[in-house]
N, C-alpha and C positions, 0 to 999 in steps of 0.2 A: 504493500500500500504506500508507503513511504519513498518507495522506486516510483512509482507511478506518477506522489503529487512532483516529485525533484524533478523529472522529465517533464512535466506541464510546466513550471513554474522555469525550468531553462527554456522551452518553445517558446515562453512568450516572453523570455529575456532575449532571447536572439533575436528578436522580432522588431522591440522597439529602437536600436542604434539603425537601423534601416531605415526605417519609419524617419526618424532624427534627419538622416542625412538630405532627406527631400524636402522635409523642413525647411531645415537650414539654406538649402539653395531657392529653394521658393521667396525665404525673405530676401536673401542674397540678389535675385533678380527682381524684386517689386519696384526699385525704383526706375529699372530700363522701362517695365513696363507698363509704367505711370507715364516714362515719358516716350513710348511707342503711342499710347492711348493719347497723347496731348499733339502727338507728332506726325508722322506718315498713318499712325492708323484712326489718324484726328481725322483725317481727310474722303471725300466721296466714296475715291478712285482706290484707296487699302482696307474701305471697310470691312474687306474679306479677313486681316491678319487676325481678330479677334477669334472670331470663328474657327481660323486652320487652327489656334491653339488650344481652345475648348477641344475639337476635335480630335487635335493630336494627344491632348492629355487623356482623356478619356478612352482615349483607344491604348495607349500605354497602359493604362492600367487595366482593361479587358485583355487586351494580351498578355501582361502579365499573368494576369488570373488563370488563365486557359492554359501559359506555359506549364503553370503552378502546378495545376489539375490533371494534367497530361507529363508531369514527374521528368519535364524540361530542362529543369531551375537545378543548380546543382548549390547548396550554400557552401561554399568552398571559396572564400574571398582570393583574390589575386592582386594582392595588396602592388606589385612592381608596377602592372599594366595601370590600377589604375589612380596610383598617384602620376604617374605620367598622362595619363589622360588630363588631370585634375590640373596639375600645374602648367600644360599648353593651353589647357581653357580659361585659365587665368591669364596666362598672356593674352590669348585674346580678349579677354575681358577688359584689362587694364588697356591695350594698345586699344580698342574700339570704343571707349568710352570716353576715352580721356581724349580723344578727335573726333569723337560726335560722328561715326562710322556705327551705325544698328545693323551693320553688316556681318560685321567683328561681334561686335557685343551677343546678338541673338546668336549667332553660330558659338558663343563661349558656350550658353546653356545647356547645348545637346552634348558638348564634350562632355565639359564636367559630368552631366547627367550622366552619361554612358561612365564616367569615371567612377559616381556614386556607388554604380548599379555594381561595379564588379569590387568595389570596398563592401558586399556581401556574397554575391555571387562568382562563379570560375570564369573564364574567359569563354568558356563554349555555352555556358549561357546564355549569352549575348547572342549568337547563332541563333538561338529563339526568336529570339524579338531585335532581329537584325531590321526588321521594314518597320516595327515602331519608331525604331532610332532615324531609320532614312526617312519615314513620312515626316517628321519636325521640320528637317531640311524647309520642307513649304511654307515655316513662319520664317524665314529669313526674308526678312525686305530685301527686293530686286534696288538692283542701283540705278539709280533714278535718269543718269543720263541714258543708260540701257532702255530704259521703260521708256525715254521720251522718244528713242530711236526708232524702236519697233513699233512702238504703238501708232506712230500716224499712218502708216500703210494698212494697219490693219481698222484703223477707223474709215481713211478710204472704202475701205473694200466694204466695211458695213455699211457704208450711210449709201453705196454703189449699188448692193444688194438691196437691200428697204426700200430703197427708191423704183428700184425697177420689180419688185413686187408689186409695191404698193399701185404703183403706175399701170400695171395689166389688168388687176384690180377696177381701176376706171377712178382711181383718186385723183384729182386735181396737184398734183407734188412734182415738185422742179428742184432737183439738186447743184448745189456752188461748192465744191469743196466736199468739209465735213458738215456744209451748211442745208438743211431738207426745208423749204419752202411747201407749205401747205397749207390752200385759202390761204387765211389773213396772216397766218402765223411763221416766225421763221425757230428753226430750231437746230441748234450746235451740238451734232454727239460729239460729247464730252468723253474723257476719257475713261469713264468708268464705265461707258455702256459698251466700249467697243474696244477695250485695252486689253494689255498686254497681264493684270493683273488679275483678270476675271478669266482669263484661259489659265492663268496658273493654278488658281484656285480649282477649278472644273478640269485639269489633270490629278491635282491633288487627291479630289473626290474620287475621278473615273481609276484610281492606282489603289486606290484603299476600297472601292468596291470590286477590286478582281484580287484582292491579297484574302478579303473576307469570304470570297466563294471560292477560293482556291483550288481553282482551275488545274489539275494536269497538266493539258494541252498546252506546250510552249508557244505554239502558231496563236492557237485563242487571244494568247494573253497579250500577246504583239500584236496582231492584229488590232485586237479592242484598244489597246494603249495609243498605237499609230490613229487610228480615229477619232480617240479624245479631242484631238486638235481641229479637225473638222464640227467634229457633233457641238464645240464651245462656237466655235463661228456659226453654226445655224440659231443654237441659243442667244448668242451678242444680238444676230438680227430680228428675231422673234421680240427682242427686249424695247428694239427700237422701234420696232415696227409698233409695239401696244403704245409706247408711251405716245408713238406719230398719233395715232387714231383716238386716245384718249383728249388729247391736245386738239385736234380738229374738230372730236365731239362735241367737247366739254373745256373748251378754255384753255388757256396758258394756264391759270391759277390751279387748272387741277393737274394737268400735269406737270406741275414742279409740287402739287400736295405729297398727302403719303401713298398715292397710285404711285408715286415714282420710284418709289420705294416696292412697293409692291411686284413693282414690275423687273425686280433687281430678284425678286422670290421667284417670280415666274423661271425667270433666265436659267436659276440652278435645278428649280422642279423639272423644265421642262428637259435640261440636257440630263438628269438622272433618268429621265425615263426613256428618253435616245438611246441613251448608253445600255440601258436591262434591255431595251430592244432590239440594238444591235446585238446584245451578247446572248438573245437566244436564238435569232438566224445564224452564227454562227457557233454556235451549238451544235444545229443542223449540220452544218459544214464538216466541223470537228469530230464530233463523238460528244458522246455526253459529256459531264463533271466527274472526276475519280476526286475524290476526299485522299489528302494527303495520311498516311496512316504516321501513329503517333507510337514510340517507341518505350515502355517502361524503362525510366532510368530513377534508381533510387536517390533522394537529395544526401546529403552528407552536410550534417552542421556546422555551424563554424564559432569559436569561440568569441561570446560577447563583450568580454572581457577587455579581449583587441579593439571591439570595435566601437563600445565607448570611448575608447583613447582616441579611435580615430575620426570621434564625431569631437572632440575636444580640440583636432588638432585642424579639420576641416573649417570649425567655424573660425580658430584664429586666421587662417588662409582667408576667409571671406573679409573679414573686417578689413586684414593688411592691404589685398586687393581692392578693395573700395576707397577704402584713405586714400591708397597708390593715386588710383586711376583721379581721387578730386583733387590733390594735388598736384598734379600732375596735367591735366583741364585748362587749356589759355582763356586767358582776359580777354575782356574787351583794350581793346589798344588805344581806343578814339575815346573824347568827351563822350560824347554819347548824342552831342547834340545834331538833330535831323534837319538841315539846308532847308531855306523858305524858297525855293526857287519863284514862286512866284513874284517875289519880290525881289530876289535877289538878281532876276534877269530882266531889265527894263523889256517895255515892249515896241522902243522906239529906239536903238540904235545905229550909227553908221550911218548908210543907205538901205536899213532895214527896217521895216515898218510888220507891225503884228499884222494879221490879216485873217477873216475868218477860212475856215478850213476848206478849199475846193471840195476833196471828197472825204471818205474817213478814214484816219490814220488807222492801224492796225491799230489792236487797243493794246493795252499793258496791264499786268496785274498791279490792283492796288489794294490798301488795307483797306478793311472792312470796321464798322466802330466799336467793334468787339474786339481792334487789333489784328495782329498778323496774325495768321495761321499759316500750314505747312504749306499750299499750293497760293499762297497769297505774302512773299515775301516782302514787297516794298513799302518801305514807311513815307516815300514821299513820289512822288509823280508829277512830270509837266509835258501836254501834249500842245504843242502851238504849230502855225505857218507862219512864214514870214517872206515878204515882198519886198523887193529891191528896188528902185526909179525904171528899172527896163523891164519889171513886168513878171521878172522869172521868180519864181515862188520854191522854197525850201518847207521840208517840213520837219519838226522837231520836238525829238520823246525823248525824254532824261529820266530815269528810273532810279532811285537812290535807296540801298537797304543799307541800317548800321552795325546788322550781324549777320558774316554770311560764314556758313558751316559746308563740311561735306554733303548733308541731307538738306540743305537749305540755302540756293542759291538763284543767283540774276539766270530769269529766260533769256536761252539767246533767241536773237530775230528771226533767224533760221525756222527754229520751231513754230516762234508765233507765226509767222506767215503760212507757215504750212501747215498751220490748225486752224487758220480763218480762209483755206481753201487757195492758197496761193499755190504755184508752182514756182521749187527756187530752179530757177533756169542756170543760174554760174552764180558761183562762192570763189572767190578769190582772194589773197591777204594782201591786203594793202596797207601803207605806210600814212598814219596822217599825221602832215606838218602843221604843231601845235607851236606857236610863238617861234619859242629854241629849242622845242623838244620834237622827238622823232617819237611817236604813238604805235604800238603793231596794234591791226584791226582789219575788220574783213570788207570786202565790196561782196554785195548780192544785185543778184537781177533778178526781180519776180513778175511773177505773172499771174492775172487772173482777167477773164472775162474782156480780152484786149485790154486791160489795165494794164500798162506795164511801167515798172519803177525800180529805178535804179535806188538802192542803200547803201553809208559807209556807217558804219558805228565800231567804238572802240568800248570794250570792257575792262575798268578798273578793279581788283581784289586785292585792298592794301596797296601795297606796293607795285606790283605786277598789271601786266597789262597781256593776260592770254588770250590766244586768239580758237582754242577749241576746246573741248569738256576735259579731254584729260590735260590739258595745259591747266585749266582750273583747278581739277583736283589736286592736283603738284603743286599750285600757287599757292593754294591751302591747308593744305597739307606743309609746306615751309612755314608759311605764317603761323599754322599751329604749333610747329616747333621748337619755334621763338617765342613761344609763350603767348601768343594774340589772336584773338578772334579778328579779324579784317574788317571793314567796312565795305560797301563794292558800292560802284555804279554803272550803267549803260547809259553813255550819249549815242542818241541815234538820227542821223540826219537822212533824207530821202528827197527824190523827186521825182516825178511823173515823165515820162517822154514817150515821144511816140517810134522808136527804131534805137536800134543798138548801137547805130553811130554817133548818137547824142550824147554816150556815158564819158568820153573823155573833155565834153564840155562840160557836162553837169559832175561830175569829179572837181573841177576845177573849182567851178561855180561851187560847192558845199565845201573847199576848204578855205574858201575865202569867206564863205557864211561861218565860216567856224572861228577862224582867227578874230574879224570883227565883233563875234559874242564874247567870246573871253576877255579880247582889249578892253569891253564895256564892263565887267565884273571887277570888283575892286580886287588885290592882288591877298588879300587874306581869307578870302574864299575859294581862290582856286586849288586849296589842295582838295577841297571835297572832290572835285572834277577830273583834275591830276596829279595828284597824290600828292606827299612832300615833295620838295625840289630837290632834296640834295638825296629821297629812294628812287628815285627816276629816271634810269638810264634808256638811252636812244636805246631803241627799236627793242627794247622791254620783253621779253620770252618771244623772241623771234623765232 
């Protein structure tokens, strides 16, 4: 009898430093993802990241269960593999935090996690619930110049497809871009209806519903997998096609209510039931389902004794790693204080005169009175034209953020135009001569609807002046090393012409618009614009 209660009362002492350890790393990560929830997954277009982690947690822990049940799990800790786990997921944690990279940081979690899991369990445990560990992979936030990449083709191809459904249909709808005209109404798929994020999420799904029917068939499960990626693009169009028809029915008001929302449910109901459909025509194909047969293997305990020390010794590592990582975390470099441009740029200089806007400038993001959030970086904004005594007309966007991060940065013009239905026809880097300083910055030529307009804009981060996404991320990544958060800004100057032999005119013409604005700003404002004078070397990440 006394055998029996000492064997219960050790089960359930082996049981709680386990328990401990998931503890501990759940508080250890609460503040990432406070600020996941405040940050990328604040936003439309990542409302999926909440979700994949509910998901993914709860599916670790019914796999767990199931390995448990099916005598998977061997309690046999393997203490070498995984303090080494534990201490690379601390580098990541430290190195992804402290540079405001959620890229780093969420991928620390699944190390460590998997480090946790074998500070109880053997290495071949993990063999169990090796697709638990790989389905998390899906909360790792995509890198956002990635997402911005991919994703305008595939909003094309949506708003390409809706339209020409909708249009056979017998709807009155004319597409511009990512832009769908219907009646009275005009509507921008945005990127959460037809992105790059909502196929990730509906691979996520369509890979954790062929792990749980566990398929035999290697063709099956390729197959279905290869498909995913289709069946989420019928879904993206389904999603825009309700929200088209709710909005034609029923107002603008109701589709941006919570139908729009709703119609975000539809997307994932309707691609889970694609997907169980496709996977029973190929079924057909295949051969049935064989159930993977599941092998008795006895557990073998492991002393507690160790493994309180090692919940002892895990939480000092969380603490040291979080101190690390905040001090560690740059400043802000700058006052802090946000340029009035509106006043600070007369609207009468030179031989320049304000002038209302011929047509409408690409728009820019601005803050909202609730403050910045993640897809609304800029704290100040100024959209103007301006007219010369001979009639030629510039036009000019200045976009000014006073914290810009790796997850949080100036749009370049590139993307805005080709998410207000532009075509960039040529990107090229060009030089603009600022007073006595040499600038690197891009010339674009776009297109839309015989609109055609030449652009130069130059982007400031701190110090630097890059001219692509990973020259940015490098900029920022220096200035984070240095200890500083950056300040950044977009000058953007543009003008309308009718033929491509006009841009060596109109080149000329906006850098002489450009020289005479700055001559007109008093000389203690222009490092918002170009930085310090003496961090500002000619031709700047050339």
């Amino acid at each position: 009898m006394m055998m029996n209660q000492a064997k219960v009362v050790y089960s359930q002492l082996n049981k709680i430093p386990g328990a401990v350890f998931y503890l501990l790393l759940a508080g250890f990560f609460m503040p990432t993802l406070l600020d996941l929830l405040h940050g990328p997954w604040g936003s439309e277009k990542n409302a999926h990241g909440p979700m994949v982690l509910i998901v993914s947690i709860v599916f670790f822990g019914i796999k767990y269960k199931q390995s448990a049940q099916n005598k998977q799990l061997f309690l046999q800790p393997d203490h070498l593999k995984a303090w080494f786990f534990i201490f690379t997921g601390l580098l990541f944690y430290i190195f992804g935090r402290s540079q405001f990279i959620f890229q780093f940081e969420v991928s620390a979690f699944i190390v460590i996690l998997l480090g946790c899991f074998l500070l109880t369990h053997s290495w071949k445990s993990s063999h169990a619930m090796w697709f638990a560990f790989f389905f998390m992979l899906f909360m790792v936030p995509l890198p956002v110049t990635f997402v911005d990449m991919v994703t305008m083709p595939m909003k094309m191809a949506v708003s390409w497809a809706s339209q020409a459904v909708l249009f056979k249909l017998g709807y009155p709808i004319a597409r511009d871009g990512v832009i769908l005209t219907i009646g009275p109404y005009q509507l921008l798929v945005a990127d959460a209806c037809a992105g790059l994020n909502s196929l990730f999420t509906l691979e996520a799904m369509g890979l954790l519903y062929l792990n749980i029917n566990q398929h035999q068939s290697w063709m099956r499960n390729a197959v279905l997998g290869v498909l995913i990626v289709p069946i989420s693009f019928i879904a993206n169009v389904l999603r825009v096609i309700i929200l088209v028809l709710i909005t034609y029915y029923f107002g603008d008001a109701a589709g941006q209510s919570y139908l729009h929302g709703f119609a975000g449910i539809v997307l994932f109901v309707s691609a889970l039931l694609i997907i169980m459909g496709v996977d029973s025509l190929i079924q057909r194909w295949v051969g049935k389902t064989v159930r993977t047969e599941v092998k008795d293997k006895a557990a073998k305990p492991a002393l507690p004794e160790r493994q309180v020390v090692a919940s002892v010794l895990l939480a000092c590592c969380f603490v040291a790693a979080y101190l690390l990582a905040s001090y560690l975390q740059p400043q802000v470099s700058h006052d802090g204080a946000v340029p009035q441009f509106e006043k600070l740029l007369p609207e009468r200089f030179a031989q320049w005169q304000s002038v209302p806007a011929l047509v409408p400038q690409v728009d820019l993001t601005t803050n909202t009175e609730a403050g910045n959030d993640y897809d609304k970086p800029y704290d100040a904004v100024l959209m103007r034209s301006y007219k010369d005594k001979t009639g030629h007309v510039v036009m000019l966007a200045i976009a000014y953020a006073k914290q810009q991060t790796q997850e949080i940065k100036i749009h370049r013009p590139e993307y805005c135009y080709h998410a207000q239905g532009f075509t960039v026809a040529r990107q090229v880097p060009v030089t603009l001569e600022v007073g006595t300083q040499q600038l690197a910055g891009n010339g674009l030529l776009v297109r839309r609807n015989g609109r055609n307009e030449w652009v130069q804009y130059w982007i400031r981060i701190g110090s630097g002046f890059p001219r692509t996404g990973m020259d940015t991320r490098l900029q920022l990544l220096k200035e984070s090393m240095k200890g500083h958060v950056p300040d950044g800004i977009l000058i953007r100057v543009s003008s309308l012409i009718h033929d491509d032999a006009e841009i060596p005119q109109q080149t000329a013409l906006q850098q002489k618009f450009l020289q005479d604005m700055l001559g007109s700003i008093a000389a203690n404002e222009l490092p918002a614009l170009l930085g310090s004078p003496d961090a500002t070397s000619p031709l700047n990440n050339k």
